[in-house]
Structures are given as C-alpha cells and as structure tokens.
N, C-alpha and C positions, 0 to 999 in steps of 0.2 A: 504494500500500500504506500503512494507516495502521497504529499501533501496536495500538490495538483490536484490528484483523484476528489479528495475532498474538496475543497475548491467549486471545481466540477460539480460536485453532488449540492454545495449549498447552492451552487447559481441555479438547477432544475428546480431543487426543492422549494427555493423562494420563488421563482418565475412560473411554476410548476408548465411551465411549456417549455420544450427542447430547441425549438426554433430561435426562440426569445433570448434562450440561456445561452447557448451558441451565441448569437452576435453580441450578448454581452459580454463574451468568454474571447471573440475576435478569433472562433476557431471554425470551422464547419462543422455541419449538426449529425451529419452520422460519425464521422469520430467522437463527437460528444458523446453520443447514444451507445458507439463501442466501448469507451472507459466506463460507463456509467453499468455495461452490462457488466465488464469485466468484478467490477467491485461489488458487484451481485457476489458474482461467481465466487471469489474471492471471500466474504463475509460468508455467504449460504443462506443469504436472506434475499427475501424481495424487498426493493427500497421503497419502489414507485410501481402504482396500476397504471397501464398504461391501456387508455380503448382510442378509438377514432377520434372522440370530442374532448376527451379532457388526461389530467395527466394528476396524480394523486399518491401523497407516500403514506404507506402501509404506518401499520404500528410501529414496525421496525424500524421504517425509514424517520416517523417520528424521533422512536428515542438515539435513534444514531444520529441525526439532526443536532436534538440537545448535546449531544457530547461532544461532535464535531466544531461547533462554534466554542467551548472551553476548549478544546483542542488548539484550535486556529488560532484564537486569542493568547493561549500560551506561547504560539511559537511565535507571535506577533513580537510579546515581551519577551523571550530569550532573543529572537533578532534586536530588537533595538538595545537589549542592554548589550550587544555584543559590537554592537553600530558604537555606542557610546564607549566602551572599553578600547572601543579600535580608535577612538577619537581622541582617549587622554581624559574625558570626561569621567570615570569611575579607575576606583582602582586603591590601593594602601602606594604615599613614595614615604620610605624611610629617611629619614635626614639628619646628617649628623652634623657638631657646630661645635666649634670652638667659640669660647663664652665670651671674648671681644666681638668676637662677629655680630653677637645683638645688638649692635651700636652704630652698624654700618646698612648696609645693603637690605639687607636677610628681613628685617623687619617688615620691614615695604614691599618686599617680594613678597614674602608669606599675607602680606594683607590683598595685596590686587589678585595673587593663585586663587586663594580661598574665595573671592568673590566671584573668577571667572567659572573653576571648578570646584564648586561644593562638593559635587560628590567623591570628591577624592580627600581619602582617607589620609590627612597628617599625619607620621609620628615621631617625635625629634627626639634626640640624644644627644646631651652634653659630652661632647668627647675632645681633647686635645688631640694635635695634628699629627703625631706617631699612630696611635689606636685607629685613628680615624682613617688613616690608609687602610691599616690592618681591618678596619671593619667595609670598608668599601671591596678589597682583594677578597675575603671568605663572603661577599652578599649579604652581611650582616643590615646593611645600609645600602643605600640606592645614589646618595649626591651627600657630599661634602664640604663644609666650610671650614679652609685652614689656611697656614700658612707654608706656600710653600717652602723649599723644592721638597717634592714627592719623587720616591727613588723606585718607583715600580711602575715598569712602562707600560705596563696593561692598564693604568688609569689616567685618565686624561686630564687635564685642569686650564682653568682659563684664568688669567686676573681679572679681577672682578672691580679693585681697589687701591689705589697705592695712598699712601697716607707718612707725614711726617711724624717726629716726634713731637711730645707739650710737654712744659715743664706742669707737674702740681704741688703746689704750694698751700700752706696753711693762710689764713684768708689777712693775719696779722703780719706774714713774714715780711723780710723788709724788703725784699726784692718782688712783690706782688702790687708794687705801685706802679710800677712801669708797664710797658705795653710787650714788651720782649724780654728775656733772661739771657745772656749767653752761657754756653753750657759751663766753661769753664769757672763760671761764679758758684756751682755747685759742687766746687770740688772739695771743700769745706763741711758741707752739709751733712748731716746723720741722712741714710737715706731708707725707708720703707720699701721694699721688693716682694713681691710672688717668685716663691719658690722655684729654682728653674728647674724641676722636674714637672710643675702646674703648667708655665708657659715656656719651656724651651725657647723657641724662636724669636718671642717678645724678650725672655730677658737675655738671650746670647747679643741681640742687637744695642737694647741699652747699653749693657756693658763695652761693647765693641763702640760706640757710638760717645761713652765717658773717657776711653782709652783714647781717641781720634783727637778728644781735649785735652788731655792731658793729666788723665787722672784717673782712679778706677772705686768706684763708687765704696762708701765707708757703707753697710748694711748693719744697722741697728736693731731692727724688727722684720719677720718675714710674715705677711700676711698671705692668707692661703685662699683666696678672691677679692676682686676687685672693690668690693663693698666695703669690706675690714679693711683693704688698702686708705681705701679713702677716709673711714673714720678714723684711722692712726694718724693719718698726713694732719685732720680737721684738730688733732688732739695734738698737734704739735711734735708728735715724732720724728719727723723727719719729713722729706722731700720724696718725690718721684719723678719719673719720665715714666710717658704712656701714649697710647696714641690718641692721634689728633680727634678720633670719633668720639673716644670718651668724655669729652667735656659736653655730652648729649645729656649724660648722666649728672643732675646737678644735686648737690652736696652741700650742706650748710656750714661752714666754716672751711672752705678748699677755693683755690683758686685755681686757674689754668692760665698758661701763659707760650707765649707762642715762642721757640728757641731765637734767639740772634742767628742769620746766615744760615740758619737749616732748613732750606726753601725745598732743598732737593727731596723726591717722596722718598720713605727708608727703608716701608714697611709694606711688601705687597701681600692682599688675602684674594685667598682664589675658589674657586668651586669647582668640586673634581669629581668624578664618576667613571664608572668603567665603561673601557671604550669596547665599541661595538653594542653596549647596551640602547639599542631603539625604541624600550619602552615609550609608547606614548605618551604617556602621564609624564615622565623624567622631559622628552623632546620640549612639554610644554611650559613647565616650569623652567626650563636652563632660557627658553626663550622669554620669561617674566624676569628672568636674573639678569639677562643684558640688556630688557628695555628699561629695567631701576636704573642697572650700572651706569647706562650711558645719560 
C-alpha cells in the first residue's frame, strides 16, 4: 500500500464519482479505477458500490475513510516536521562558552537565534578553551566560544572579535582620574588575577603584555571569576587588566580605563565547530554569529 493509493481512495470517497476524482487527481479515470481496484484487492474488502448512476462506500470503505484521513494527517506532520528539521528550524545545538565571551558577541546572537528559531533547543556549557576543543572533537558540543589557536584541525574556527586590553581600577585609585593609564604605571601595583589554569589564554596574555612594559605583575589575590575579580579590585586589593568587553559588566566601586598606546587588538575570541559538520541548525546560527560580528 502506498500513500498515493490512499490519496486516491479519499478523492473517490469525497467526490464519490471516478470521473470527478480523476480530474481532480490530474490522472485518467481508468487508472484511477485500476489503483482503487487494486487496494480492494489488496485490503479484501469492498470500499465503494459501484452501479451505472451513483458511486457509494460500503461500511468498510467508511471506516477505512476515518483512518485514512488520521493516516494522511500524520504523515502530513512527520513531513513538515522533517521540512523544518531540514531547514535548521527544530533540533537541540549544544554550545559551549568560555565565560568572557558573555560580554561580547554571544549574547546578541543567542537573542536574534532564539527569536528566529524557537524551536530549537539551546543548551550551553561553561567551559574554558582546552575542554572546549576537547568537547567539540568527542561531539560532546556542537559550536564553540574560545580563545584561540585550537590545535586540532578537524575543527574549524573563525574570529569572531578582536579586542584590546582595560586597565580596572578601584573607583578611589589615583590613577582612575585620567582618561588613559599607561601600562607601565602599574608596575607598582598589588595586582588581583584569575587563576591561569580558569583563563589560560587571558592570563598568558596579561602577563606577556606586563613583561612588553617592563615588569611582571606583583599577584596578591587570585580570584576564581570575574565577579570576585571585581569585588576585590572595588575593595581595594589590587589592580587588573581585562578585556575591553568587560566594562559591559558595571560594578560599584571599579573603574575601567582605556591603556596609553595599546590601540592594537591583543585578544582574538572565535567560534569553532567541527568541520564538515552541515547541521542545519549549526549552518544557521554561525550565520546569526557573523551578522552580530560584523
């Protein structure tokens, strides 16, 4: 039995004329009449009486009627949900992030995706940018926010951001009056840091970026997120360098300040996924990631 057949059988059954149902059907009315026998044959029932003046379905053909329409309707809805799955419109994308990245891009992207395809299923994971490969290479995740370089060529990545360094400052320091800091006046300073096992690549750069000045950062207090970062700088701890995105995040008692002569970007974030992955859902989102980006 094919779906056709059925098809077939609702157009006689509602039209209950062959002639009618044929040019509705845009086929000719004895092929009609031949599928329509065949699935007689086929079932083992009569569908439809058929005399010279009129055309009528039996009990049978009744209740195979009712079923055939829940039939045809279901495959109506597995086609379109599968039209939609083929569109990027349904589906789970996995997404991993390193927790600077909420401050950049990623936000905005996740709000304009979500609005174009609701029905696709978010689920994010905080993950720093080692793991994050590692969870992108095992399929654990689907798309990636990190920093690169990624050293596994089976994943692809794109920058997404480049961004300089900020100085932050407690809001009383004495160098948060001015409009610029140059780096080398914090060589002095007690400095608050995340651990570089939290942020590898954020803090390998600070420090490479304190040494370039001439000096390599005094570390007083390690704070283990950016949150406690900032409430240690606001309590007077100490100083920091961070990126330029996070002065999004406003903090009462911290200031931000833009470095003297570090115009150049220092720090690129990128979005990476495995290549040859065609998911539709991924195609559509990488494509909301480069019209924030740009």
């Amino acid at each position: 039995m094919e779906f056709r057949h059925l098809r077939y059988f609702v157009a006689v059954a509602e039209e209950l004329h062959f002639g009618k149902a044929a040019r509705r059907l845009r086929i000719s009315q004895q092929p009609l009449s031949q599928q329509i026998k065949r699935l007689e044959e086929e079932l083992g029932v009569v569908l439809f009486r058929r005399t010279t003046r009129r055309v009528e379905l039996t009990e049978a053909g009744r209740a195979f009627l009712e079923e055939t329409y829940r039939t045809l309707s279901q495959a109506d809805l597995a086609a379109g949900a599968a039209r939609r799955a083929g569109r990027g419109e349904t589906g789970t994308l996995r997404i991993g992030y390193a927790p600077a990245t909420l401050y950049n891009v990623l936000p905005e992207a996740l709000r304009i995706f979500r609005g174009r395809y609701s029905g696709v299923v978010l689920e994010l994971s905080e993950l720093i940018s080692t793991p994050q490969e590692e969870a992108l290479a095992s399929g654990r995740i689907d798309v990636g926010f990190l920093y690169p370089p990624v050293e596994d060529p089976g994943i692809a990545t794109e920058v997404i951001s480049e961004e300089p360094l900020i100085a932050v400052l407690p809001a009383d320091h004495r160098l948060a009056s001015g409009e610029r800091v140059r780096l080398a006046e914090l060589a002095d300073e007690p400095f608050v840091m995340l651990p570089r096992r939290n942020r590898p690549t954020l803090h390998d750069r600070i420090v490479g970026e304190c040494r370039r000045a001439g000096f390599s950062p005094r570390v007083v207090q390690d704070a283990n997120d950016l949150h406690t970062m900032l409430g240690l700088v606001a309590a007077g701890f100490g100083v920091n360098l961070t990126l330029e995105s996070i002065h999004n995040l406003k903090r009462p008692g911290v200031t931000y300040r833009a470095l003297e002569g570090r115009e150049t970007k220092v720090l690129a974030s990128a979005v990476a996924w495995r290549r040859g992955d065609e998911s539709p859902a991924l195609l559509n989102f990488l494509e909301v990631i480069r019209e924030v980006a740009d």
